[in-house]
C-alpha positions, 0 to 999 in steps of 0.5 A: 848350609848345616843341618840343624840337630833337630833334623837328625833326630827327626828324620821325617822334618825338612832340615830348612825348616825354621831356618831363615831364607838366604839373601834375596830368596823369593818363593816359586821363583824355581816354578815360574811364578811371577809376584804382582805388585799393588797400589797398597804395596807401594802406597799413595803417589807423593813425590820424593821430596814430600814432607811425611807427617803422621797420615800415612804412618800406622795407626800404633806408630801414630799413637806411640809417638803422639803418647811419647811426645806428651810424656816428654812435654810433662817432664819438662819445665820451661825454666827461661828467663823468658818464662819467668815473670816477678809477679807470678813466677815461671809460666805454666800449670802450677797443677799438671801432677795433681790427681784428676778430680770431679771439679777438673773434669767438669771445668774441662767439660765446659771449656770444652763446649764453649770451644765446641760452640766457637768452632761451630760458628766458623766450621762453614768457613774453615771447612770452605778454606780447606776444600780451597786449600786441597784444591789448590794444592791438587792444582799445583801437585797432581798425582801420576793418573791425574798428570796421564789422564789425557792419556787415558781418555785416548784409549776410549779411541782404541777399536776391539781389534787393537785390543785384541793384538794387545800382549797379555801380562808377562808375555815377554817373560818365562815363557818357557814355563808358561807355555810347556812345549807338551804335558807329561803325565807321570804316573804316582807310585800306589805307596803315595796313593796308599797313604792318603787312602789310608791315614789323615794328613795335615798341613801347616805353615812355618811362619819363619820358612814361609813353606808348607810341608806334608808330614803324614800323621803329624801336626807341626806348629804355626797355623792351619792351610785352609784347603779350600778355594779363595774366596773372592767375594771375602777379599772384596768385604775386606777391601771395602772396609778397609777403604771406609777405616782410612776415610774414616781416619782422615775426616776425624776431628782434628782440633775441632777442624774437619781435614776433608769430607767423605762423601764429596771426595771423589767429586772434588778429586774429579773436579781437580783434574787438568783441564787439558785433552790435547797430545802430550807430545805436543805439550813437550815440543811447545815447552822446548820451543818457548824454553828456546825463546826465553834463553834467546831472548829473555827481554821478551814478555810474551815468551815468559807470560806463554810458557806459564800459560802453558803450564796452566793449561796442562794443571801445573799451576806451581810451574806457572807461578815459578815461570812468571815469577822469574819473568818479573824478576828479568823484566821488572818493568813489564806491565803484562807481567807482573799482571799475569802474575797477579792472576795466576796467584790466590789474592793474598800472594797477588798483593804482595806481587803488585805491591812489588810491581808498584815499587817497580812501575810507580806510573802504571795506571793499570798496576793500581787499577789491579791494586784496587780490584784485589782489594775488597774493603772500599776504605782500602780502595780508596787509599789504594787510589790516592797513592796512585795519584800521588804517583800520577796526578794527570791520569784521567781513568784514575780520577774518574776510578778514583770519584766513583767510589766517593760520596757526591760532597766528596766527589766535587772536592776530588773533581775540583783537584782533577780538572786543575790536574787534567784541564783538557778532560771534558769527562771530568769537567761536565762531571763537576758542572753536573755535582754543582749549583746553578751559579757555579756550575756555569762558571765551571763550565766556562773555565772549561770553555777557556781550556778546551775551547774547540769541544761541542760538548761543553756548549751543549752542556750549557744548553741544557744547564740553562733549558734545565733552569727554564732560561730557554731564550738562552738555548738559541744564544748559546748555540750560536755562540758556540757554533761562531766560536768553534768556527774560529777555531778551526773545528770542523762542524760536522752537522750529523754529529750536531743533529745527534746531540739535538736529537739526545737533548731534545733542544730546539736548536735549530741553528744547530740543525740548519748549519752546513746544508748546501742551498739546494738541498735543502728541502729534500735533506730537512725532511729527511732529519725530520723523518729520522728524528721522529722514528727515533722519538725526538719529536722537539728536534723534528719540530726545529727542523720543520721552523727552519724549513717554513722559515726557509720555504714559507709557502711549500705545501708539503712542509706545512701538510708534514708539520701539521700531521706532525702536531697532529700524532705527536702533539697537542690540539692547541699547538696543530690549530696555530700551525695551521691558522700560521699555514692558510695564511701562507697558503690560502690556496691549499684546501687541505689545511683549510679542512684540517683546520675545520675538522680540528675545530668541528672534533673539539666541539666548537662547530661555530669555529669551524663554519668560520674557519669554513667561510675564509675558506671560500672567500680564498677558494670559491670553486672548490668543490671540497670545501663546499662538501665538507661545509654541507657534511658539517651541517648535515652531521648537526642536522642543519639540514636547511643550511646544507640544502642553501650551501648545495643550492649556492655550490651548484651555482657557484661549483657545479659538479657531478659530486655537488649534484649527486650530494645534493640529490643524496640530501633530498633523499635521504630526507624522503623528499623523492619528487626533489631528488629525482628533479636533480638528478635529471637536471645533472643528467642533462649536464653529466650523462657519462657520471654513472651514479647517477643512473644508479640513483634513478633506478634505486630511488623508482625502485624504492618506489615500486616502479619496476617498468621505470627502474628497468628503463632507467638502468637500460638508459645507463647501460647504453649510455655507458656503453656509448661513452665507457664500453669497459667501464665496471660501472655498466657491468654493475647496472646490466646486473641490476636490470636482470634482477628485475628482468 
């Protein structure tokens, strides 16, 4: 290389400055200096086969080639014949070259805040579309830190001792300069320290070498080197401004349309990374092994619905389409495919994509169902439904998918073209039976009859229809006609299947109820049915199955007992009074239904009702000692205290007991009459000396009056006498204590 003439005049200048670098020259190579390099150095992560736009061009190329574009548009004239009309001549501003005036700027001003008040009225929905589209295609082209971001997330497991044995930057390079075997100092020659004593220097970059010289005394041209120390804080300032330009840039309005949001950029970037956290490594082996299943066997649906599974899973939405795509093409008659393909597409794509499996799988019943889903109109469902139906007529799912969008009055016409499709679909017949009238309900019903004819349902529908328009004598009939002619078709009458459709129609179907029980179990199985009947509210159906059981076993007590409580909590006074006059006259010896019977009576007030109810209770059973209290209680709790002293007076006669004593020596106290009560009580002590109440009383009724000494005596009577009779008695002990109190 020649020196350049400027450096023989001048000895004091370098001969290489102001000449261009050689070919591949990087500065402070011969040092050991290393370059770094930057994300803004190399810009945003695209791929190589990217379409480039304007975005990432600068801002004065932008303008330039948007500046050139308009000129070249103004000078052209469309001179087609495609442009040309007779009437008005060739298309376009018959204007574009005239000056600009006040009238033009205010037309174009409000034109312009008519177009800013449309685009107003769908900013919302266009700004959600492009968040969606952005989305989407962050989904299916993920920068390089979204696609390594598992791989960050490990380093999270990295301890500070691995971080420590990490190599620094640069390590495995210029080592030699880095790391001097030892520092020579050399000591300066007093010329130099003399000269920078002496005079002042300056410093200055040649913009074309790119190196800095030190010329005493002289100033070259091209800027000044700040001598001082870089300033972080400065570079920090410069970043942060630039960032806001470009995010400025990009949110600018572009024909009315916002391109992204500021502000929730960084949160929709963070909601489009892979979803995935596993091992990388394993992602590679599960592609190469299902890549070996599709080419083994590329019939096989599921290898091809896996690898787009997988594709999905680690964010390469795109893949995933291509991979199912190509599925469907190979397997055109796979159901799971062109549905998982349907799935991993947006809605307008998944069309397309089941019209195509359609066409291919015209008798698919779930391919139509997903046509209809991805439509969103009703009308277009619809529509969607008749076509399958042309395609297959006797798929029950599509005519039941088919009637639900349908009003009623259309409905029974599709239900009417359904059932003569589908003969055997009980759903769609009862569905009919429910949409028509009375009368042609029940010829709809046996028409299904005469096509399904081993079906319990249907029957049971007819029973409530008829129970539903107050025909109940009909319900029994109708039973029993369907369990004869499901009987003669050899269906297997399953009585738990039966009790459960009386327990839900709360019928009184009693043959239903009773068919299938082996004798023997009867009684035991019946009370049973009832008890799950009325723990789960069918209290009809438990009320069948006790008439079946009375019928069966009219003179059980128990059942009638169990009836009778049933009236009692679950029904009304009315019906409990007949089941009970219905149960005496079976069981006349029974006491309880004789006391249930009066009490029922005695509560709704009708007490000469239940002294007649009483007095047949005698008759039946003269010694019973409960029906004689509960005739005396009757009458003391009206105060007929006269009536009650005549019935004890006849019941010691007749009944006497320890109880009817006591009652009656209660009676006469509790009416002051304490001469009377005494005399009882010795007469019942006479005859039942071991009952300790009365004891009890004696001693009270002396004590009430203030006769201690024979209070005392009496309790010391019932003491020994208990003793004799009961020495562990309760009772006794109960006396002792009551003669010390008075000790």
């Amino acid at each position: 290389m020649t020196a350049p003439p400027q450096a023989l005049v001048n000895r004091n200048k370098k001969h290489f400055l102001g000449v261009p670098a050689p070919l591949g020259y990087v500065a402070g190579v011969g040092r050991g200096a290393t370059g770094f390099t930057t994300r803004s150095d190399i810009g945003p992560a695209r791929d190589a086969n990217d379409v480039s736009d304007d975005r990432h061009a600068p801002p004065a190329a932008k303008r330039t080639k948007k500046k050139d574009e308009e000129e070249e548009k103004e000078e052209e004239e469309d001179l087609n014949d495609s442009n040309y009309d007779e009437f008005s001549g060739y298309g376009g501003s018959l204007f574009s070259k005239d000056p600009y005036d006040k009238d033009d700027a205010e037309a174009d001003a409000i034109y312009e805040a008519i177009d800013k008040r449309m685009d107003e009225k769908r900013k919302e929905y266009r700004e959600k579309r492009l968040r969606e589209e952005l989305e989407r295609y962050r989904q299916e082209r993920p920068k390089i830190q979204q696609q390594f971001s598992d791989l960050k997330r490990d380093l999270a497991q990295v301890t500070e001792d691995e971080w420590k044995t990490v190599p620094e930057v640069g390590d495995a390079r210029n080592k030699k300069q880095r790391n001097p075997r030892a520092e020579k100092f050399t000591p300066l020659p007093d010329s130099i320290l003399s000269r920078n004593l002496g005079g002042d220097s300056g410093t200055s970059i040649d913009p074309n070498s790119g190196l800095a010289s030190m010329v005493p005394g002289v100033a070259t041209p091209g800027m000044l080197t700040p001598t001082g120390d870089m300033d972080l804080r400065k570079i920090g300032q410069a970043r942060n401004t630039l960032m806001d330009v470009k995010l400025s840039q990009v949110s600018d309005s572009v024909t009315g349309q916002t391109v992204v949001d500021p502000k929730g950029y960084l949160t929709d970037l963070q909601s489009m990374i892979p979803t995935y956290g596993g091992d990388i490594n394993d992602i590679k082996k599960a592609r190469l092994l299902l890549k070996s299943v599709r080419e083994t066997n590329p019939n096989h649906p599921p290898a091809w619905i896996a690898s787009a599974r997988l594709e999905e899973v680690t964010g390469k939405v795109q893949a995933a389409r291509n991979l199912i795509m190509k599925g469907c093409e190979v397997n055109h008659q796979s159901e799971d495919l062109w549905l998982e393909a349907a799935r991993l597409n947006p809605a307008d794509t998944a069309k397309a994509v089941i019209a195509q499996a359609a066409r291919h799988i015209p008798t698919s019943v779930r391919i139509w169902i997903k046509a209809a889903d991805l439509e969103t109109e009703t009308k277009a469902k619809r529509r969607v439904f008749r076509k399958a139906l042309e395609h297959i007529p006797n798929s029950v799912r599509l005519w039941k998918a088919a009637v639900e969008l349908e009003n009623p009055e259309d409905a029974r016409i599709l239900l009417s073209r359904a059932v003569e499709c589908c003969p055997t679909a009980v759903e769609l017949w009862l569905a009919l039976a429910r949409l028509e009238t009375y009368e042609n309900a029940r010829k709809v019903l046996n028409k299904a009859r005469e096509n399904i004819p081993t079906d319990k349902q249907i029957w049971t529908t007819a029973a409530k229809l008829e129970e539903a328009n107050g025909n109940h004598h009909m319900v029994e009939k109708i039973i029993e006609r369907a369990i004869t002619s499901l009987s003669a078709n050899g269906v297997e009458i399953n009585r738990e299947q039966w009790f459960k459709e009386a327990i839900e129609s709360e019928k009184r179907g009693s043959p239903i109820i009773s068919y299938g029980v082996e004798p023997e179990d009867q009684k035991h199985t019946w009370m049973e049915d009832a008890e799950n009947c009325v723990n789960q509210g069918a209290y009809e159906c438990a009320r069948a199955v006790y008439n079946i059981a009375l019928v069966t076993f009219p003179g059980k007590k128990s059942i009638w007992l169990r009836a009778a409580y049933l009236e009692k909590n679950h029904g009304t006074r009315e019906s409990l009074e007949s089941l009970l006059q219905r149960a005496v006259a079976h069981c006349p010896k029974s006491e309880v239904l004789w006391l249930m019977g009066a009490k029922s009576k005695w509560l709704a007030g009708d007490v000469p009702a239940a002294r007649g109810i009483l007095s047949l209770a005698f008759q039946a059973n003269p010694n019973s000692e409960e029906i004689w209290l509960a005739a005396v209680k009757l009458e003391s709790e009206n105060k007929e205290y006269e009536r009650a002293r005549r019935l004890l007076a006849k019941a010691r006669g007749s009944a006497p007991t320890p109880r009817v004593m006591m009652k009656s020596a209660k009676l006469e106290w509790s009416l002051d009459d304490l001469s009377a009560a005494l005399q009882l009580l010795d007469e019942a002590l006479k005859v039942f000396p071991d009952f300790p109440k009365l004891w009890m009383m004696i001693g009270q009724i002396h004590e009430q009056k203030k006769d201690m000494s024979k209070a005392f005596d009496a309790y010391n009577s019932g003491i020994k006498k208990m003793s004799e009779l009961h020495p562990s008695v309760a009772f006794a002990v109960k006396i002792r204590r009551k003669a010390r109190s008075l000790n």
